[in-house]
N, C-alpha and C positions, 0 to 999 in steps of 0.2 A: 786242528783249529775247531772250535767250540762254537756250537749255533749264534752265541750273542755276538765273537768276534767276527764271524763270518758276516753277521748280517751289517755292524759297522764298519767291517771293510767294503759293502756291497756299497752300502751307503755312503760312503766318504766319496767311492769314484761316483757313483750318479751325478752327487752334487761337484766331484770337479769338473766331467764331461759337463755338467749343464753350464758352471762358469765361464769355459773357454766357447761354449756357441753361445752364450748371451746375446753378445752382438750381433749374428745372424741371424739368430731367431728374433731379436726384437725390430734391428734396422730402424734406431730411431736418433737422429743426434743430442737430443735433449735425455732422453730416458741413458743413456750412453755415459752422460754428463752426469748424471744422477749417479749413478752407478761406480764411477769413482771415487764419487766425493765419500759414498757408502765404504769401497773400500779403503780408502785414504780414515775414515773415523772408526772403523774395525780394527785399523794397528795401534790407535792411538788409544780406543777405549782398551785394547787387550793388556797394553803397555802400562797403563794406569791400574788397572786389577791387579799386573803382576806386583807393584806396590804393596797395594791394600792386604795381598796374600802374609805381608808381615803386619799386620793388624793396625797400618796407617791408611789412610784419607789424604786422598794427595789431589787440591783443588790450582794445584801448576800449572795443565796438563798445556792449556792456552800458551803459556809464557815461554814454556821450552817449543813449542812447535812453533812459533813467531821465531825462536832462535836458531833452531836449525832451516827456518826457510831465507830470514834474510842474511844467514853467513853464508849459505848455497848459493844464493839468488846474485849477494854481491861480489862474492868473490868471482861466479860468471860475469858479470855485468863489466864489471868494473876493471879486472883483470884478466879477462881473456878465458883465465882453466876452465877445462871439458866439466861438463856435465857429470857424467862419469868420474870425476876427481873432486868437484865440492859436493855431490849429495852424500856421498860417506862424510865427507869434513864436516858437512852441517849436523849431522848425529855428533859425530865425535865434539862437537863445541856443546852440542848439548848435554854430553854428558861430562865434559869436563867441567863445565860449569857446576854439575849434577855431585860431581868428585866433590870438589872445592867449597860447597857448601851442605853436604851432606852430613859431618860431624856434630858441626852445629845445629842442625836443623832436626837431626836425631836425637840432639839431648833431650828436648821437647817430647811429648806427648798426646795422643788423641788431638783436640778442637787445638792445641796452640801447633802442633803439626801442621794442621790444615791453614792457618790464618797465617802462618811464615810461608807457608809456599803459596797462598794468592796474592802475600804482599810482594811477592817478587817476581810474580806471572807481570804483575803491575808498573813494577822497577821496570822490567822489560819492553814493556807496552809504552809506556811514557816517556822513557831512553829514547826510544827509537824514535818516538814523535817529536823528541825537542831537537834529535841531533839531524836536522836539515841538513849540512853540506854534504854526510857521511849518506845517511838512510832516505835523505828525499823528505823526509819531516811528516805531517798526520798525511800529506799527498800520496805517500809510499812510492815505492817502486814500478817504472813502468816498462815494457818491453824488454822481457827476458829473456833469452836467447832461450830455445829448445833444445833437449836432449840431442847430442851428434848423431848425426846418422852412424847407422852400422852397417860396415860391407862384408856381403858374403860372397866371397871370389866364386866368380863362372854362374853367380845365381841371383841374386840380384842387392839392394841395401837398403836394409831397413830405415826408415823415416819414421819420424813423432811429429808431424804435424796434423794429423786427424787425431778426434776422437777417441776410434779405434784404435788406433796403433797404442795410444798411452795407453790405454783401457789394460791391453795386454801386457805394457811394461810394467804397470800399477799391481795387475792382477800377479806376475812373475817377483817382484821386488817384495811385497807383502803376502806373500805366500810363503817366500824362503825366509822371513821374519817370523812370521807366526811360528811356522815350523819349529825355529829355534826356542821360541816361548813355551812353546806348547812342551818340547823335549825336555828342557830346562825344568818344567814343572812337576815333569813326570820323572824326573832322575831323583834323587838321594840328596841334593838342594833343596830340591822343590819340597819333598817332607819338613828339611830344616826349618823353613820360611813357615812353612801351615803350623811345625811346633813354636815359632816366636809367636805366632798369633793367640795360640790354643792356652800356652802359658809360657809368659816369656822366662818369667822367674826359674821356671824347671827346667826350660831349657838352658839356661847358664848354667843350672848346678850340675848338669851333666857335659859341658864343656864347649858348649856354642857362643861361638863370638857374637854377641847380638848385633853389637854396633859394625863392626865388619861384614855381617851379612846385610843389614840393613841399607849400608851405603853401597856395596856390589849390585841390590838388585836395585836400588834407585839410580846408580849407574845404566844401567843394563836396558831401564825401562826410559831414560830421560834420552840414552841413545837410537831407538828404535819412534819415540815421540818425534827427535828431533829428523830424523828419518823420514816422515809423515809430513811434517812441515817442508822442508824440502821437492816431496812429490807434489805438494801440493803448488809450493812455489812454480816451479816448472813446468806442470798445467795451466794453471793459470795464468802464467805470464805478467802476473801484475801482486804488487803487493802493499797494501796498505795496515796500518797499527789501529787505528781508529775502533775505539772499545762500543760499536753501535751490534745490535743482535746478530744483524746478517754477517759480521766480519766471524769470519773463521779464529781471528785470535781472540774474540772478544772473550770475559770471564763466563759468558752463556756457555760457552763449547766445552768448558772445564765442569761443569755445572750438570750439561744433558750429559758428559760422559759417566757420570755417576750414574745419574737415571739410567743410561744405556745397561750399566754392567748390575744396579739391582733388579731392574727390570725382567731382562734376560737372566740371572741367575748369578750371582755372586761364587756360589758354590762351583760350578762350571764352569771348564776353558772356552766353549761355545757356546756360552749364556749371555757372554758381552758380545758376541756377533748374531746372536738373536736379535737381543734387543735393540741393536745396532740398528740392521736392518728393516725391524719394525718402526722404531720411529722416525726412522728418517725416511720413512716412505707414505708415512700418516701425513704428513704434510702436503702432500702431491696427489694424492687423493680428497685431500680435504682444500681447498684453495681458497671455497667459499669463510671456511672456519678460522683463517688462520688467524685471526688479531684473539682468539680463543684456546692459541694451542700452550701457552705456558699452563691453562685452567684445566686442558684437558688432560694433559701431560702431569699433572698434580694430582687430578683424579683419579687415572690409572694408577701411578705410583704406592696413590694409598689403598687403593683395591687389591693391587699384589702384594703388596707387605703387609695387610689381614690377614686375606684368603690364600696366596699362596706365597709361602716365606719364601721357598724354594725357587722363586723365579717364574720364567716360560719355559730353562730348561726341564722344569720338571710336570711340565703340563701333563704327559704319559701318565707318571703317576699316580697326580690327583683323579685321572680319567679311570683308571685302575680302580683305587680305592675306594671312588665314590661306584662303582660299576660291583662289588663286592657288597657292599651295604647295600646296596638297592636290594640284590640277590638274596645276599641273610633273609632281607625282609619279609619280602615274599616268600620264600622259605619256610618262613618263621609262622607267617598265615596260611598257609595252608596245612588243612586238619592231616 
């Protein structure tokens, strides 16, 4: 093992050890609360990148997490099944949906790409408001049964009724997700996808399915979205369609997951949990600011897409580069 791989393996455990003590180092129910909702928008902005990695813009991201949370939500509610058996169904509807209109929605291109899948985040969103008897109507969903407890014979059974406890289930569910994204990305796939982006036309003439790739990884990603929605159903306990800022399905969420993943770094599988984490933290810091945060959040956007194309993942380097210049300089003056 090679000094750069040794110091990213160093680094990947610091930062899981410091995940799993979060909670006891911070001991705060609010910040705890925080902290999911972070990791619950890190699967989803991941999920949406791995889109974009075939050179689409997918402003969905809202409509499919509204659909895996209230086929989760209802099929608990309504019907009885564990927890444990609709938060997988809620992905898998999201991505069957993700199947079924994928061919079509791939014959499109660039901006008409993007404006079919927010018309249908929207389909979604309004469905769900007008059909009162099924969904509860713009009122949404109240009292959702929590995750089943799990028993550990001779030791004791796990509960999700705290904070905490999701925090962990949250941080376990979307760990073994990413995982999968991340592997996927890095396998002999994940090249094919970067070639439909880079030039799709070359890559057909050497024998890649475009349209078949296309719709497997918009599968792939509508089901790990829908995934998100789900967890989030199930923390929350409640669930409303109502298209207002603060609602988790509103088109804003579809909207900052872009800013999250150009922000953090497009280029990078850790650039959308960058940027993840920074802006949804600028807000809780800033409380005083907030009827200023779309201005601020515009601001920044065009500061890093001047000065730094490459993201926040690449902050190192810009730190490098300009730390090199300086050096030439002075260098350069002295007799």
């Amino acid at each position: 093992m090679n000094r750069e791989k040794f110091v990213k393996a160093l680094v990947t455990v610091i930062l899981l050890v410091l995940v799993c003590l979060l909670p006891l180092i911070v001991q705060n129910d609010y910040w705890i609360h925080v902290f999911i909702l972070i990791a619950i928008m890190i699967l989803t902005t991941a999920s949406m990148r791995a889109i974009f990695r075939t050179g689409e813009i997918f402003i969905g991201t809202a409509g499919f997490m509204l659909l895996g949370a209230y086929s989760a939500a209802l099929l608990t509610k309504k019907l009885g099944l564990s927890v444990w058996l609709t938060m997988p169904i809620g992905g898998l509807s999201a991505a069957a949906v993700a199947f079924a209109v994928g061919y079509p929605f791939f014959r499109v291109k660039g901006v008409y790409f993007s404006i079919t899948t927010l018309l249908l985040a929207m389909v979604f969103q309004y469905t769900t408001g007008y059909f009162y008897k099924f969904t509860g109507g713009w009122d949404g969903v109240r009292f959702i049964p929590p995750p089943n407890p799990i028993p550990i014979p001779g030791i004791t059974t796990l509960t999700f009724e705290t904070d905490i406890s999701y925090y962990y289930l949250a941080v376990i569910i979307i760990g073994v997700s990413l995982f999968i994204l991340y592997r996927m990305e890095r396998s002999r796939i994940g090249l094919v996808w970067g070639s439909i982006r880079e030039a799709d036309n070359l890559a057909q003439s050497v024998g890649v399915n475009i349209m078949a790739q296309k719709i497997f990884i918009f599968v792939v990603a509508c089901f790990f979205i829908g995934i998100a929605g789900a967890l989030y159903a199930f923390y929350k306990r409640a669930l409303s369609p109502a298209g207002n800022p603060g609602n988790i399905f509103s088109i804003f969420t579809s909207i900052y997951c872009i800013l999250y993943m150009v922000v953090g770094g497009e280029s990078s599988f850790f650039g959308s949990m960058i940027g993840t984490i920074l802006f949804m933290l600028i807000p809780e810091f800033s409380r005083k600011l907030q009827q200023y945060r779309p201005l601020v959040y515009g601001a920044l956007l065009i500061l890093i897409v001047f000065f730094m194309p490459q993201g926040l993942v690449g902050l190192s380097k810009y730190f490098t580069i300009g730390y090199r210049k300086l050096l030439w300089r002075f260098r350069s003056k002295v007799p």
